[in-house]
C-alpha positions in Angstrom: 45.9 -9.0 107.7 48.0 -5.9 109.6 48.6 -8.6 112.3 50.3 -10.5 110.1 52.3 -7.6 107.8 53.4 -6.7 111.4 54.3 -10.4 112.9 56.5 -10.9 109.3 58.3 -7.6 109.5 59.5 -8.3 112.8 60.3 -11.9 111.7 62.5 -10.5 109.2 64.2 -7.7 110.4 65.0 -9.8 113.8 65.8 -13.5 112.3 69.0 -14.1 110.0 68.7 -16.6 106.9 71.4 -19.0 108.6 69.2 -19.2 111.7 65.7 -19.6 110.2 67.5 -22.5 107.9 68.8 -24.0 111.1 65.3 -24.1 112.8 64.0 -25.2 109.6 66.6 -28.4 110.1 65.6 -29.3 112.8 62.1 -29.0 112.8 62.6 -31.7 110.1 61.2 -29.7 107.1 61.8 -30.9 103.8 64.3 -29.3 101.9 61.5 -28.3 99.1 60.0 -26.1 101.7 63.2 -24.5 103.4 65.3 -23.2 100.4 62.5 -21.3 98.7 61.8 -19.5 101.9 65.1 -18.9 102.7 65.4 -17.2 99.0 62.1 -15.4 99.9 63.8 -14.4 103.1 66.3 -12.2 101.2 64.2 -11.1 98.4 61.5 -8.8 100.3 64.6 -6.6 101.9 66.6 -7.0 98.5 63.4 -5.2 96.7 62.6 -2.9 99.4 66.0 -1.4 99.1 65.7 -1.4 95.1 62.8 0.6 95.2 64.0 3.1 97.4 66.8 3.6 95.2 65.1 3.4 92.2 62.9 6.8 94.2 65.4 8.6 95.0 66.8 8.3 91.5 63.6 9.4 90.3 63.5 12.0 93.3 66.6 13.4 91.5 65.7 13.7 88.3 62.9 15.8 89.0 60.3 13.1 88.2 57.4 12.9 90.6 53.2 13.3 90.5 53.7 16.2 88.5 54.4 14.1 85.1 51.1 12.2 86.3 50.1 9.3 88.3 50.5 7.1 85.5 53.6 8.3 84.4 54.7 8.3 87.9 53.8 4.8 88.3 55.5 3.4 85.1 58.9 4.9 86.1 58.7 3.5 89.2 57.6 -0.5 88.3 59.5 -0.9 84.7 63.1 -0.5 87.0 61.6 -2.7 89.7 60.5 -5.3 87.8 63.3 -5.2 85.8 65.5 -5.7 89.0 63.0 -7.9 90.6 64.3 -10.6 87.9 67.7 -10.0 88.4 67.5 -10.3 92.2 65.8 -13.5 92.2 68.4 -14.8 89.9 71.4 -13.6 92.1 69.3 -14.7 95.5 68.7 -18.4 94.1 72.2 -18.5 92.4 73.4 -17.4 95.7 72.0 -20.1 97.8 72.9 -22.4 95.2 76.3 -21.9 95.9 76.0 -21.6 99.6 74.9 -25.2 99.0 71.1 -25.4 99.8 70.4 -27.6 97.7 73.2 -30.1 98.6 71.4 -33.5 100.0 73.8 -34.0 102.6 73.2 -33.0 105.8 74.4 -29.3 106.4 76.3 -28.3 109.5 75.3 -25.1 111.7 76.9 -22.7 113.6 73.9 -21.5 115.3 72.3 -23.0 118.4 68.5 -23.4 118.1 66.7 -24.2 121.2 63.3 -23.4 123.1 64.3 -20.8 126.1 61.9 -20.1 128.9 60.7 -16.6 126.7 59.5 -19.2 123.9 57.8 -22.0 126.2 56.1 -18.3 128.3 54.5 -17.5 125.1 53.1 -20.9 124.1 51.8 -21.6 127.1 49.9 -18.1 127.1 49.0 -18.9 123.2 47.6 -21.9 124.4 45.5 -20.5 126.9 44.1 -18.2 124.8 43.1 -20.2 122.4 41.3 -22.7 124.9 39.4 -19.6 126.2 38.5 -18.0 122.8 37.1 -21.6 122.0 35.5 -22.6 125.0 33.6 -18.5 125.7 
């Protein structure tokens, strides 16, 4: 599972929404697939940031282990989840607007193409997944 956490960190911290809606595009992915992840693609960050705000608000007031795990642990969620909703709200209202969900075809500023780095990897991919099947 690290693999993964690891592979999707990078993913997001190194891809922007317009780009990964681009790919999407022209990869031919339905529209039913590409706006929910693009929403998705936003939210992690958005709620990563919340809750370190919402920490160092509690770090401020003087609220930490001491009041207990539990008590710890409920002013920490309640703020979050409460956010959480209003987030995903503002995200989807957001690409709403942007016009996601528009069935025209949407025009892009970014140029998505397979460079040499991309057709290395596969090829190496490939490779090793011929030898892990065949050994």
């Amino acid at each position: 599972m690290m693999p993964t956490l690891f592979i999707a960190m990078s993913f997001l911290q190194t891809t922007k929404v317009s780009e990964f809606v681009a790919a999407m595009e022209k990869m031919h992915i339905t529209r039913k697939i590409t706006i929910p992840f693009a929403v998705i693609f936003r939210f992690f960050p958005t709620v990563a940031d919340e809750y370190h705000s919402i920490q160092d608000a509690m770090k401020m007031r003087g609220i930490g282990i001491s009041k207990g795990p539990i008590a710890m642990l409920e002013y920490r969620l309640v703020p979050l989840i409460a956010s959480v909703v209003q987030i995903g709200d503002e995200l989807s209202a957001a690409a709403v607007a942007r016009g996601l969900g528009v069935d025209t075809e949407r025009s892009n500023y970014c140029k998505i193409k397979i460079k040499g780095l991309d057709i290395l990897l596969m090829v190496l991919l490939t490779a090793a997944l011929i030898l892990y099947y065949l050994f």
